[in-house]
ROKE-637633 format. One record per residue (C-alpha): residue number from 0; residue in three letters; chain; x, y, z. Coordinates in steps of 0.1 Angstrom, whole numbers, plus 2048, in hexadecimal, padded with zeros to 3 digits. Layout:
<pts>
<NUM; ala; A; <X; Y; Z>>,
...
</pts>
This chain:
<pts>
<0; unk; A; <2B5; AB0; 838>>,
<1; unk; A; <2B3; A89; 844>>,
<2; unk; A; <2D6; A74; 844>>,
<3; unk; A; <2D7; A64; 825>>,
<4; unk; A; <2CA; A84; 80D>>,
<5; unk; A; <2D7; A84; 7EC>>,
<6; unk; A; <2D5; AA1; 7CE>>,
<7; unk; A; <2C8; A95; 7AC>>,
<8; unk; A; <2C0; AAC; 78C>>,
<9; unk; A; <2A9; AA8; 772>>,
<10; unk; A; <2B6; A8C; 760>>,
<11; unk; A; <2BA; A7F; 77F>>,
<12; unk; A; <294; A80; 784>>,
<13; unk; A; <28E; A70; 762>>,
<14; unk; A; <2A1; A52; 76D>>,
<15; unk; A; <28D; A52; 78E>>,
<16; unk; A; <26B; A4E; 774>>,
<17; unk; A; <27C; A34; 760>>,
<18; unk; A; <287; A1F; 77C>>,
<19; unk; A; <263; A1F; 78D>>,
<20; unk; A; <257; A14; 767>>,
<21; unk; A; <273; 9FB; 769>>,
<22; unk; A; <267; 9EF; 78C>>,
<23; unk; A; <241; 9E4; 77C>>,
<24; unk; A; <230; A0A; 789>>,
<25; unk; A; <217; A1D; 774>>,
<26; unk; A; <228; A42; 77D>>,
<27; unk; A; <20F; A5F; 788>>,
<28; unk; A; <216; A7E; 789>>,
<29; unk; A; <209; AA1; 785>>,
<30; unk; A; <207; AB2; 764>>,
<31; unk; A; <1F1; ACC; 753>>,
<32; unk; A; <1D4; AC6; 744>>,
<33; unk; A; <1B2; ADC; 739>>,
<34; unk; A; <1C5; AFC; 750>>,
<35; unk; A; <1CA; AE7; 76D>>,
<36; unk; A; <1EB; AD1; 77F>>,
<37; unk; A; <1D7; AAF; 783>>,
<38; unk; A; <1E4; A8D; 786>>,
<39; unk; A; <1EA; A71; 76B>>,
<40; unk; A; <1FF; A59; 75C>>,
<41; unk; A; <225; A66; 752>>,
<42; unk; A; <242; A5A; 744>>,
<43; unk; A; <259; A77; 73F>>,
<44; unk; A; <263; A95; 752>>,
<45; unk; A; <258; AAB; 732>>,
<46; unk; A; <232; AA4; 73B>>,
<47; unk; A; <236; AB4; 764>>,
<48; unk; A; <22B; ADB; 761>>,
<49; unk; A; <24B; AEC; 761>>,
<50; unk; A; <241; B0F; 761>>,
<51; unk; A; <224; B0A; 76F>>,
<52; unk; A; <211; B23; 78D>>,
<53; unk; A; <1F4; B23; 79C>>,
<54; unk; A; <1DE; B3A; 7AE>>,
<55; unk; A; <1C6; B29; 7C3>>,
<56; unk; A; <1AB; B40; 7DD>>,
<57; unk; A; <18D; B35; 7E8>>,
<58; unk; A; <176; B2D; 7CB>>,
<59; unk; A; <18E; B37; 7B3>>,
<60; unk; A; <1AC; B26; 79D>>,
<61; unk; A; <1C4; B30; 783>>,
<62; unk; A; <1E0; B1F; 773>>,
<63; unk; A; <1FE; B36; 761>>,
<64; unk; A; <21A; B28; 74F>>,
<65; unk; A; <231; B43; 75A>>,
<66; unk; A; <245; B36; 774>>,
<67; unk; A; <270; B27; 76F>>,
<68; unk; A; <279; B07; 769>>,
<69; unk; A; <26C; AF8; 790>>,
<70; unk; A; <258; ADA; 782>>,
<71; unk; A; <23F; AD8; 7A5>>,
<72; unk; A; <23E; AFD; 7AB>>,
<73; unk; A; <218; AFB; 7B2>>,
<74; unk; A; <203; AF5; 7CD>>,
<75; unk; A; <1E7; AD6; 7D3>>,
<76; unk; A; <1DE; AC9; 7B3>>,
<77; unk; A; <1B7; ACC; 7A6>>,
<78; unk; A; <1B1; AA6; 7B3>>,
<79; unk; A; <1C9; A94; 7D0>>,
<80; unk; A; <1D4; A70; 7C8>>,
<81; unk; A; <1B7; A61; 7D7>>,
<82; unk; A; <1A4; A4F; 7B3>>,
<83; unk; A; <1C5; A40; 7A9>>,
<84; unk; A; <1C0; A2F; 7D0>>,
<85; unk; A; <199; A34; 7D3>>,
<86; unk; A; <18A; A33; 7B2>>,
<87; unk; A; <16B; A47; 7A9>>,
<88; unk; A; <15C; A25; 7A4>>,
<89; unk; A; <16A; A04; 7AC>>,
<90; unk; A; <156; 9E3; 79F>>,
<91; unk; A; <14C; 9CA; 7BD>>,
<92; unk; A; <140; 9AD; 7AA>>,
<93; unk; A; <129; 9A4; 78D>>,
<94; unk; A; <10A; 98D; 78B>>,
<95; unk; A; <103; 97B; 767>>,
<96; unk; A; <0DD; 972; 75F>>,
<97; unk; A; <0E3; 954; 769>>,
<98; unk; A; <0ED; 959; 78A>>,
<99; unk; A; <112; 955; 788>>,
<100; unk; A; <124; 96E; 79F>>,
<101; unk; A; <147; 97B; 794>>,
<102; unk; A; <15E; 98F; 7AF>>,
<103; unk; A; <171; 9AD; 7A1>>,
<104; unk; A; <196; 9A9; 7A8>>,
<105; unk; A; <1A9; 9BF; 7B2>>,
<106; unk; A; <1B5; 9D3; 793>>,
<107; unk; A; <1E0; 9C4; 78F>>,
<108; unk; A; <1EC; 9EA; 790>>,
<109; unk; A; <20C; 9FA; 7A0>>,
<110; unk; A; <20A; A1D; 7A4>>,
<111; unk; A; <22B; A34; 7AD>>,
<112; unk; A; <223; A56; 7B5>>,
<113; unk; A; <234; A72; 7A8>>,
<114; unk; A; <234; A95; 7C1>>,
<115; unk; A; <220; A90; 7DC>>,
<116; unk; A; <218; AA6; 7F4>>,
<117; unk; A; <217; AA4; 817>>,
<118; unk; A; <1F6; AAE; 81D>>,
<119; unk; A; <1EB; A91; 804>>,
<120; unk; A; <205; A7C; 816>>,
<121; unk; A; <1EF; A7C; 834>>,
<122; unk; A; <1D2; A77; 822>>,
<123; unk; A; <1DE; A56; 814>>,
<124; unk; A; <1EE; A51; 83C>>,
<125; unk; A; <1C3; A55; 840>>,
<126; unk; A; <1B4; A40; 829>>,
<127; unk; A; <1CF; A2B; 832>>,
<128; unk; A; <1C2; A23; 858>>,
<129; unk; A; <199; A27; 84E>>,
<130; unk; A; <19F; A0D; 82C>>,
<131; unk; A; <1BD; 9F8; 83B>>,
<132; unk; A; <1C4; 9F6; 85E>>,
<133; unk; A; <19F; 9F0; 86B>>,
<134; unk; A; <18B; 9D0; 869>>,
<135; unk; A; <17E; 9D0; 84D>>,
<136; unk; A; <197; 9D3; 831>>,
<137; unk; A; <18D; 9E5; 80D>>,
<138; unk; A; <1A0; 9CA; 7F3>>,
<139; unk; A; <19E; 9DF; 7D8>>,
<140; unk; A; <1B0; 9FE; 7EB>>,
<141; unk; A; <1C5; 9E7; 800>>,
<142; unk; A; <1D3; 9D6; 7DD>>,
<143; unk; A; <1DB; 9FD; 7CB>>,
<144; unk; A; <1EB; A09; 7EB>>,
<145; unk; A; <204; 9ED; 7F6>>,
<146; unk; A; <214; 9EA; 7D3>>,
<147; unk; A; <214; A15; 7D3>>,
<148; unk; A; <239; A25; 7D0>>,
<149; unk; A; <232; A48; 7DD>>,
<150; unk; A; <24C; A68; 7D6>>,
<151; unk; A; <245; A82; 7EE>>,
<152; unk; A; <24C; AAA; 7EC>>,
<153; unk; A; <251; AC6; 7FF>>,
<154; unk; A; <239; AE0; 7F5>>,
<155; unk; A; <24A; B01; 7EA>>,
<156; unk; A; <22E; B13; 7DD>>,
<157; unk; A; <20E; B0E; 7F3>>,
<158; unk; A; <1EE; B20; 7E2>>,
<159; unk; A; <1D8; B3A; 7F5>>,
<160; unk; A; <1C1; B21; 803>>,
<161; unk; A; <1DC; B0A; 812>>,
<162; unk; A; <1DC; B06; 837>>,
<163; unk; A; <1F1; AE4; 83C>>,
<164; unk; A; <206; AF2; 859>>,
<165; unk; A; <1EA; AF6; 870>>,
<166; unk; A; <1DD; AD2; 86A>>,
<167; unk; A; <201; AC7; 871>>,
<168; unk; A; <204; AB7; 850>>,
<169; unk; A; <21F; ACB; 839>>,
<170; unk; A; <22C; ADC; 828>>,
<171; unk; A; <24D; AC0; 82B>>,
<172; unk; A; <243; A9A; 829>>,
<173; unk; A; <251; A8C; 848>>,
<174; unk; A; <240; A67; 840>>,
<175; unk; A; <230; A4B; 831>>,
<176; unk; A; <243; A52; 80D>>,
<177; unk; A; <25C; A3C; 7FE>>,
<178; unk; A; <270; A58; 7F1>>,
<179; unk; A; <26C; A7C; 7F9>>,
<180; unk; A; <27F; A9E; 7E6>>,
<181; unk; A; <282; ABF; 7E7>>,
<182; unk; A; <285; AD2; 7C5>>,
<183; unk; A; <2A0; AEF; 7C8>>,
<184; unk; A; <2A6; B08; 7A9>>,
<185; unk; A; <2C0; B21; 7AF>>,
<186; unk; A; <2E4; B2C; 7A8>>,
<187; unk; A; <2F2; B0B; 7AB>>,
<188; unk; A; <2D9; AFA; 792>>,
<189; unk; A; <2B7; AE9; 791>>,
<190; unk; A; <2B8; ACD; 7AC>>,
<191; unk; A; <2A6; AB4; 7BF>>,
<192; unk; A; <2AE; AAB; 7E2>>,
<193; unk; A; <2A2; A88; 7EA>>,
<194; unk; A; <2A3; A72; 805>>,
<195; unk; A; <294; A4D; 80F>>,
<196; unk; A; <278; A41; 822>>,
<197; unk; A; <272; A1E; 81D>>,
<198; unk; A; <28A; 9FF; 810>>,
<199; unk; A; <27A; A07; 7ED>>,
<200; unk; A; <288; A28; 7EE>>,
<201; unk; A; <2A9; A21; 7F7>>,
<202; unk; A; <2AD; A04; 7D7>>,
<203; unk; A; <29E; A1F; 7C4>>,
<204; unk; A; <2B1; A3D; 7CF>>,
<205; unk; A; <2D3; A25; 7C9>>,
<206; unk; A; <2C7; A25; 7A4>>,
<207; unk; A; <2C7; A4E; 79E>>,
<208; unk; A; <2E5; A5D; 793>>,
<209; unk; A; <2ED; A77; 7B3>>,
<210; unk; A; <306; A87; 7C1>>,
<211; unk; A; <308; A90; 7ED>>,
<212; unk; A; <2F4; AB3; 7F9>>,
<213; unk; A; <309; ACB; 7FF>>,
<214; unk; A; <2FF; AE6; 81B>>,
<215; unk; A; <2F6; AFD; 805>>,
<216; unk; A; <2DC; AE1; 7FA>>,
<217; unk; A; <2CF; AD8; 81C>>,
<218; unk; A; <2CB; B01; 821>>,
<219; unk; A; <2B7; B08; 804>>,
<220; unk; A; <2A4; AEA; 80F>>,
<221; unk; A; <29A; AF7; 82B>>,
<222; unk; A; <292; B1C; 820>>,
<223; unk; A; <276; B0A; 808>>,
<224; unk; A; <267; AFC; 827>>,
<225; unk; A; <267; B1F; 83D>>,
<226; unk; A; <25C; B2F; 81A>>,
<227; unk; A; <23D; B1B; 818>>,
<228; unk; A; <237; B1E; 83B>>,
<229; unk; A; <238; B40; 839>>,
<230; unk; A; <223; B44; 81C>>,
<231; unk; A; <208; B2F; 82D>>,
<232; unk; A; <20B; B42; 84E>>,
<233; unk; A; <1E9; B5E; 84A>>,
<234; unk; A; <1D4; B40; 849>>,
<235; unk; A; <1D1; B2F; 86A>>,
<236; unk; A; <1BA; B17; 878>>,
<237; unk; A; <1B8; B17; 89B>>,
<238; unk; A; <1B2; AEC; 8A1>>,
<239; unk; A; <1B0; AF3; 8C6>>,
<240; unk; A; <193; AE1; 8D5>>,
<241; unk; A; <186; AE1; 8AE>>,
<242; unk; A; <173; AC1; 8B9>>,
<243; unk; A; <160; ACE; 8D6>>,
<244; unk; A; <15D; AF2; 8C6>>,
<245; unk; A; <146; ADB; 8A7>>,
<246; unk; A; <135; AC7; 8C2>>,
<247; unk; A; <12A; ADD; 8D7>>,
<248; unk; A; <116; AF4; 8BA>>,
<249; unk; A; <0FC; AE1; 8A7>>,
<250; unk; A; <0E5; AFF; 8A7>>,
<251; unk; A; <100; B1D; 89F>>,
<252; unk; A; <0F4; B35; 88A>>,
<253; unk; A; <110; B31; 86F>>,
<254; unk; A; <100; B13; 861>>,
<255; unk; A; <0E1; B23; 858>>,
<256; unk; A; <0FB; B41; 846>>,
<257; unk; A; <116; B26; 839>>,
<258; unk; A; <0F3; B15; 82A>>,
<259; unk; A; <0E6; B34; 818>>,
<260; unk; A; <108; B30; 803>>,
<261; unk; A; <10F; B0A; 801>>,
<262; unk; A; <0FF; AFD; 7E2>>,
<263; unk; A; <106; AD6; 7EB>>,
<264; unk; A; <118; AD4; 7CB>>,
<265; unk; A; <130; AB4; 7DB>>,
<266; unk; A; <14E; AC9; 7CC>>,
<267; unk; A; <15E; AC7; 7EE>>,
<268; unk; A; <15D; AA6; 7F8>>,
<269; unk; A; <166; A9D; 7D0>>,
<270; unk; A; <185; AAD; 7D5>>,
<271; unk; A; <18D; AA4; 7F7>>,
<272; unk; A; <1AB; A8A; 7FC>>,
<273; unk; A; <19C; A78; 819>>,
<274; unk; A; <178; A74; 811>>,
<275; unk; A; <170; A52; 80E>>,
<276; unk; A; <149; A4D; 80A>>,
<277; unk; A; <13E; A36; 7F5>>,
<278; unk; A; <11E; A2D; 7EA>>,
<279; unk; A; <113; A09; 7D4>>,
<280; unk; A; <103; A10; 7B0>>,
<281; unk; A; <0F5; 9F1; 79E>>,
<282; unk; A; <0F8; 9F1; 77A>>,
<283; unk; A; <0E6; 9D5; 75C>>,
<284; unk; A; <0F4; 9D1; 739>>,
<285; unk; A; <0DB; 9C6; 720>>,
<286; unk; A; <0E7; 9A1; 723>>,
<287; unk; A; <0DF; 9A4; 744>>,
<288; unk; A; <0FE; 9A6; 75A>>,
<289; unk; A; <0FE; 9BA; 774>>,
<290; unk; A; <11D; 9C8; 789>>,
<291; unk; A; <11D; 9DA; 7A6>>,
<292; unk; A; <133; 9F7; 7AD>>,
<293; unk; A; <13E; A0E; 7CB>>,
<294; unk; A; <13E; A2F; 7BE>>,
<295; unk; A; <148; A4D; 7D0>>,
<296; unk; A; <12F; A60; 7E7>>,
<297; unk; A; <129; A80; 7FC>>,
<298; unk; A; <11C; A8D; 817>>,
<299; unk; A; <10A; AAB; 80A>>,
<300; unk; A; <0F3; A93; 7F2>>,
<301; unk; A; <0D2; A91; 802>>,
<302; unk; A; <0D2; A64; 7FB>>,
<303; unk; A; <0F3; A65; 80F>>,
<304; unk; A; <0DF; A67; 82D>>,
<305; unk; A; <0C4; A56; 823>>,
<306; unk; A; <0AC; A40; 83C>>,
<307; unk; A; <08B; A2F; 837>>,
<308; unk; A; <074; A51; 834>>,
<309; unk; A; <08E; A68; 830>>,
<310; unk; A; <0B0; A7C; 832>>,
<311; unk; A; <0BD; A7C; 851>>,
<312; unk; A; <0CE; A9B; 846>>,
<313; unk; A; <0B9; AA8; 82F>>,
<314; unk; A; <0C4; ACD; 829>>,
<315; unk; A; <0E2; AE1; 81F>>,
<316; unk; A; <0E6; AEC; 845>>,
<317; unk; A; <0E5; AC6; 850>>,
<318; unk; A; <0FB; ABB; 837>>,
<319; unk; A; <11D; AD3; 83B>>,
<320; unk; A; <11A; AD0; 85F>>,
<321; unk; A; <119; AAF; 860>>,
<322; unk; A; <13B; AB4; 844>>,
<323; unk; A; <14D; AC9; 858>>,
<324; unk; A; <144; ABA; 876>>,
<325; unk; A; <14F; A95; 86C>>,
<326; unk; A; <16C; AA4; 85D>>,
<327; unk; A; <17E; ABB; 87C>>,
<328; unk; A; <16A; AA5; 897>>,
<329; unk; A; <15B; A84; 892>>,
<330; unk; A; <174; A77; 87D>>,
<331; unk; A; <18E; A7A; 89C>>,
<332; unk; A; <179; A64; 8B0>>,
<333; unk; A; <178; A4B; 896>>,
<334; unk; A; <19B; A4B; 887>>,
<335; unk; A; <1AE; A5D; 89C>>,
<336; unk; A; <1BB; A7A; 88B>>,
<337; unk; A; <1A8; A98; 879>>,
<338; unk; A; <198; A93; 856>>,
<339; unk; A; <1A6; AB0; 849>>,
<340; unk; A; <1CE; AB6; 83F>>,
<341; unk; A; <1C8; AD8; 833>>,
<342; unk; A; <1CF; AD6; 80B>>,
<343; unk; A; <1B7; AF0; 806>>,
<344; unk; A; <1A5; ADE; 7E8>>,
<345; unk; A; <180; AE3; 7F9>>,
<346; unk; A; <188; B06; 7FB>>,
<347; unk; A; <197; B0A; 7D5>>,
<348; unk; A; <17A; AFA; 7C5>>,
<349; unk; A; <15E; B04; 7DC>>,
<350; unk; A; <146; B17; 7BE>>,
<351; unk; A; <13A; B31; 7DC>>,
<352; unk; A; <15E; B37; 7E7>>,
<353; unk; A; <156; B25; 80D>>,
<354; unk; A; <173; B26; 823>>,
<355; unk; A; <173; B0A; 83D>>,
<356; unk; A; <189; B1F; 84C>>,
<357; unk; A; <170; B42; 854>>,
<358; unk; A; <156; B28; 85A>>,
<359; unk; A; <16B; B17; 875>>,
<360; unk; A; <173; B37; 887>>,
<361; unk; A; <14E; B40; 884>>,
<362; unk; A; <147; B25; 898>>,
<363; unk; A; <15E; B36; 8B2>>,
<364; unk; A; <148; B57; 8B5>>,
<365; unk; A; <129; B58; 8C9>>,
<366; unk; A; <10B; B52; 8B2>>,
<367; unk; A; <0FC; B2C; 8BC>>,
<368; unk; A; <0D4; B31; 8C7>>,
<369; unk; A; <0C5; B3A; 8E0>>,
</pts>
C-alpha cells in the first residue's frame, strides 16, 4: 500500500460519514433500492448493502442479499456518479413575459462521494478535461465538481461484463480521489485500509479513529487487487490500434449485423459515465415563464444528428457506428484519452445483450465490402 495507509473498521467508517456531514457535504453513496445498488444520499453505514451480490452478464442483472458482512462487495453500480455531477437536466436561465431574463446559479451543493470506483474515477478524470480544462467552461458542472470530496475503492468483486484492466483504468484507484480504501474481511476482522490523496484527505483522515497496517493488511490488500484482476482476465479487449482498426471500416459488414439487434433504445449511453451530450429543451408555465434547460442527449436518437433536411445519421447502422466509433476513436483525437474505462454498464443494461467487446473483435475479422 502507499506511505501513509492507515486501518479503520466500521465505526471507523461511520465517523468518516459524519465528518464529511460535519465538513458542509451532502454524502452519496451506494445503497439498494427497487433490486439494484444505485447511488443516493446516506448518512449511516446501516443504509450501504452489506450482503449484497450481484451478477451482471450482458443484458442481464441480478441482485442477492446473500453475501458476508463486505459492505462494497459488488461490482459498477446501475448508474455511475455522473447526475450528481451532470444532471439529467440542468436550468440555463428563465425569461418572464415581460422580458426579464434570470440566470440559473449554480445549485450551492457539496457532494462527498462514498465508494468510488476506479473506472468511474476516470470518468470524472474525463468529464473533468471536456467540461473543465477546455475553453469554454460548463458553470454548473465546474461549481458541483470543485467543492466534490471523492472516497475511492478498490474493486474486489468486478461483475461479468467488467473489462477495466484492458482500458487501463482499475480495478485499484491510483488518482484523482481525496481518500481511497480497500475493504478487507477476514480472520483478523472487518477493516478498511485507507490512504490520502489530496490535503482534504489527510485533515480528514487525521479525524478517523485508526490504528497503523500491519503486513498482514498490506497483503490482503493486495490479494483483492490480483483477485479482481483475475476475475476480469477472460474478457479482453485488444486497444491496439483500436483507433485505426474503427477508421479504417465504415462499410464492415458487422454494422449492418450489430444493426439487425440494436433497437436505439439510448440505454447505453444513459448509463455510460462519460457521455456528456446534451441537448436544450424550452419549457412555458401558464404565466408565461419560460426556462431553458440542457437535458441529456444521445447519439442513437435520430434529432441528435439532426440538419436542415435531415439526420445525418439517420439509421440504427449510422447511429452505433458513429457510438462506438466516437467512443474507442474520435474521442482520443479530441480529448486525448479513450471514452471508454471499461465499467461494463453498456453491456449490463444493453436489452439485446450487445457486447462492445464481440463487436470490437468483429471488427478485427475480414468482412468490410467489397
Amino acid at each position: 500500500m502507499h506511505d501513509g495507509s492507515v486501518a479503520i473498521d466500521v465505526a471507523g467508517l461511520q465517523r468518516l460519514l459524519d465528518v464529511l456531514v460535519e465538513r458542509g457535504h451532502t454524502v452519496i453513496g451506494p445503497t439498494v433500492r427497487d433490486g439494484a445498488v444505485i447511488h443516493a444520499p446516506i448518512s449511516s453505514v446501516a443504509e450501504l448493502p452489506s450482503g449484497a451480490r450481484d451478477t451482471q452478464a450482458p443484458g442481464h442483472y441480478r441482485l442477492t442479499q446473500d453475501g458476508d458482512a463486505r459492505l462494497f462487495a459488488f461490482a459498477a453500480a446501475a448508474q455511475s456518479w455522473k447526475p450528481f455531477l451532470m444532471p439529467s437536466r440542468q436550468p440555463l436561465h428563465s425569461v418572464t413575459s415581460d422580458g426579464t431574463v434570470t440566470a440559473a446559479e449554480p445549485a450551492p451543493i457539496s457532494y462527498a462521494f462514498l465508494g468510488v470506483r476506479s473506472c468511474d474515477l476516470a470518468a470524472i478524470g474525463v468529464h473533468d478535461r471536456v467540461l473543465l480544462d477546455r475553453q469554454v467552461v460548463d458553470q454548473h458542472y465546474a461549481a458541483r465538481r470543485r467543492t466534490a470530496f471523492i472516497v475511492a475503492i478498490t474493486c474486489s468483486h468486478p461483475g461479468g461484463t467488467c473489462f477495466c484492466t484492458s482500458m487501463g483504468t482499475g480495478p485499484s484507484p491510483t488518482q484523482g480521489y481525496d481518500l481511497a480504501m480497500t475493504e478487507l474481511l477476514d480472520d483478523a476482522g472487518h477493516r478498511f485500509v485507507f490512504t490520502a490523496g489530496s490535503p482534504d484527505g489527510e485533515e480528514v483522515l487525521a479525524q478517523l479513529p485508526s490504528r497503523e497496517v500491519t503486513t498482514a493488511d498490506t497483503a490482503a490488500a493486495a490479494e483483492v487487487v490480483a483477485g479482481s484482476v483475475a476475475v476480469m482476465a477472460p474478457r479482453v479487449l485488444n486497444t491496439d490500434g483500436i483507433r485505426n482498426l474503427l477508421y479504417d471500416n465504415p462499410d464492415h459488414s458487422r454494422w449492418d449485423d450489430v444493426a439487425s439487434r440494436c433497437l436505439s433504445c439510448t440505454n447505453c449511453t444513459l448509463v455510460c459515465p462519460t457521455c456528456f451530450c446534451v441537448t436544450v429543451d424550452d419549457s412555458t408555465d401558464l404565466l408565461g415563464t419560460t426556462e431553458r434547460s440542457t437535458v441529456w442527449d444521445s447519439c442513437f436518437t435520430a434529432g441528435h444528428s439532426y440538419l436542415h433536411g435531415g439526420a445525418v445519421h439517420d439509421g440504427t447502422r449510422e447511429r452505433y457506428r458513429q457510438w462506438l466509433t466516437h467512443k474507442f476513436a474520435s474521442w482520443i483525437d479530441q480529448f486525448g484519452t479513450s471514452g471508454c474505462t471499461g465499467c461494463g454498464r453498456c453491456v449490463t443494461w444493453c436489452p439485446a445483450g450487445i457486447d462492445v467487446l464481440e463487436e470490437l473483435q468483429a471488427l478485427r475479422e475480414p468482412g468490410g465490402e467489397p
